[in-house]
C-alpha positions in Angstrom: -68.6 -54.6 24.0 -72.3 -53.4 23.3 -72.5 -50.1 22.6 -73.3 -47.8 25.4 -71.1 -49.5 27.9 -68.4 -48.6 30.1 -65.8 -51.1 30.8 -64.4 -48.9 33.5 -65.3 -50.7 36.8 -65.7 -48.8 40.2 -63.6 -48.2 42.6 -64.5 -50.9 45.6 -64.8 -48.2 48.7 -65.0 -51.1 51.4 -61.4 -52.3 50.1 -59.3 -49.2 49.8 -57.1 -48.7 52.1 -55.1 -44.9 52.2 -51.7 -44.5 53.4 -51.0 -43.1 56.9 -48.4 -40.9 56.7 -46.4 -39.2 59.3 -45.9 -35.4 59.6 -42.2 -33.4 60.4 -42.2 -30.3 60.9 -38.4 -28.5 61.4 -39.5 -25.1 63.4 -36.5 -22.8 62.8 -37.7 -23.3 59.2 -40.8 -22.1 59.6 -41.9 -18.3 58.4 -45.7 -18.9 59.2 -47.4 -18.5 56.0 -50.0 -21.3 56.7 -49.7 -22.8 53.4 -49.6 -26.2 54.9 -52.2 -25.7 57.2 -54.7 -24.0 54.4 -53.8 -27.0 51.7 -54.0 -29.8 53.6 -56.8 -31.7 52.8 -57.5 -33.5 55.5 -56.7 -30.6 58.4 -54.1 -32.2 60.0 -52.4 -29.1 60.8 -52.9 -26.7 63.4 -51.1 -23.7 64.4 -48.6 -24.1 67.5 -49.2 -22.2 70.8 -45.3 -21.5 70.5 -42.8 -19.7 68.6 -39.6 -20.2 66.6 -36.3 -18.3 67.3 -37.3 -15.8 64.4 -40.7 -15.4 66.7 -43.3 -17.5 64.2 -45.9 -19.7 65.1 -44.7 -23.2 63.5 -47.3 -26.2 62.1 -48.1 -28.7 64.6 -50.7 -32.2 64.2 -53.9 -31.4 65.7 -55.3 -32.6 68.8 -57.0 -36.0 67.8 -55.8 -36.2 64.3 -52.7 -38.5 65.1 -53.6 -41.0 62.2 -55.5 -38.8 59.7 -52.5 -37.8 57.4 -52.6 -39.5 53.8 -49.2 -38.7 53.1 -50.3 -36.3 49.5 -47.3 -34.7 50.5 -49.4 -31.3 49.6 -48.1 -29.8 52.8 -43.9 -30.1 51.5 -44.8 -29.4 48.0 -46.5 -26.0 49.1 -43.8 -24.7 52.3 -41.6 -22.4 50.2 -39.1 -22.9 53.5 -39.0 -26.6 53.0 -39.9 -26.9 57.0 -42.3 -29.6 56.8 -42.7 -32.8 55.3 -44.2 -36.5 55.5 -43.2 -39.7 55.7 -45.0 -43.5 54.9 -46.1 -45.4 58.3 -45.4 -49.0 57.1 -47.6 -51.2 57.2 -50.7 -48.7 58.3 -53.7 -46.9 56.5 -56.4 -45.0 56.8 -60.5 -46.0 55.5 -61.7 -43.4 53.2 
């Protein structure tokens, strides 16, 4: 290698594909803190127009964001009520 350079190669953007993942949400759960909502990176996640028995507002997919979920899993790893999580779509992804 010559000095001054990188054998690192860039990523190819045209040919990486993200997963699609699949979002559960299990209302009773839900206390309404919006940590899901605020982390996700994408904002798949809206508030829902209805409540839980305990009278919260659960997390719901918003309207026209179907496929945008990458399955990071941030919205399960920050729900300290374990009310929502996500799962692989086989076989689908999403362009960058």
């Amino acid at each position: 290698m010559l000095r001054g350079q990188s054998t690192r190669v860039p990523l190819d953007w045209k040919a990486a594909v993200l997963p699609q993942g699949q979002v559960y949400v299990i209302p009773s759960r839900c206390k309404e803190c919006r940590f899901c909502i605020d982390f996700c990176p994408r904002d798949v996640l809206t508030l829902s127009t209805e409540t839980n028995v305990r009278g919260y507002r659960y997390p719901v997919v918003a309207t026209g964001k179907d496929v945008a979920c990458v399955h990071c899993e941030f919205c399960s790893l920050v729900c300290p009520e374990y009310a929502i999580y996500t799962v692989e779509v086989a076989g689908a992804g999403v362009t960058p």
